[in-house]
C-alpha positions in Angstrom: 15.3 -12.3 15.8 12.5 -12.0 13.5 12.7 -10.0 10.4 9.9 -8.0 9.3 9.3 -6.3 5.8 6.3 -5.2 3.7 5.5 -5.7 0.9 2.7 -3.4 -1.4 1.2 -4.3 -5.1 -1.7 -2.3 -6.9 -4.1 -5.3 -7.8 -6.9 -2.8 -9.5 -7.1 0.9 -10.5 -9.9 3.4 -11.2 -9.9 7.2 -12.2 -10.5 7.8 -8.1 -8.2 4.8 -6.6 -6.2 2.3 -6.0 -6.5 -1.2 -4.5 -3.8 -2.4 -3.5 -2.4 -5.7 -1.5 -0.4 -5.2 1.7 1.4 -8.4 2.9 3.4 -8.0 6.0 6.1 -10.6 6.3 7.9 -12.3 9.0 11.6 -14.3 8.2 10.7 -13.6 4.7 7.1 -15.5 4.6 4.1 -13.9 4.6 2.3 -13.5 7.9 -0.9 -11.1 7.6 -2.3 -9.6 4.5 -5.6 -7.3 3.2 -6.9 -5.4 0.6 -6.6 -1.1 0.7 -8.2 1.3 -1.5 -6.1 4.2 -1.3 -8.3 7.1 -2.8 -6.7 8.9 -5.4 -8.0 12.8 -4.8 -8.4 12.9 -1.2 -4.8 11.0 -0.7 -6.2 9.1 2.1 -6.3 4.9 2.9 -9.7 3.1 3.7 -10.2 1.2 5.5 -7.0 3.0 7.4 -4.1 1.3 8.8 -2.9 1.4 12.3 0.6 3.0 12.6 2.2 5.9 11.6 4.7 4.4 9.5 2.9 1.5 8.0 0.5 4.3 6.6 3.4 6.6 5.7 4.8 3.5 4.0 1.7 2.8 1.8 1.1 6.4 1.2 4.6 6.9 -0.2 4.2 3.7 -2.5 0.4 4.9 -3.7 2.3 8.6 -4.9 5.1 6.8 -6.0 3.1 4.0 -8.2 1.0 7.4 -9.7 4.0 9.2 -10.7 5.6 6.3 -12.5 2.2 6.0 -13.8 2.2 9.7 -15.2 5.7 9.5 -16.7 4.7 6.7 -19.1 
């Protein structure tokens, strides 16, 4: 049984997004990986990313990186 998990980090950051690194592992190795800008205002992904909860997943991260962002 292969175990799946990704993982998200913001490599660069502007006043209107995010890049950030998606790598997509497989028995705890990476497998696939690419680059995301996730724009800030318009709280959408480009290019975007194909299934619902991969996208919900790096949607959830962006928000959740910008409000640790904001409390500091």
């Amino acid at each position: 049984m292969a175990l799946t998990a990704i993982r998200f980090s913001v490599t660069a950051r502007t006043e209107n997004s995010l890049t950030v690194l998606m790598v997509e592992e497989q028995n705890h190795w990476p497998d696939a990986w690419k680059t995301i800008d996730f724009l800030i205002y318009e709280k959408r992904v480009d290019p975007d990313i194909s299934g619902v909860c991969r996208r919900a997943q790096m949607l959830r991260f962006c928000e959740s990186y910008l409000e640790q962002q904001h409390e500091r």
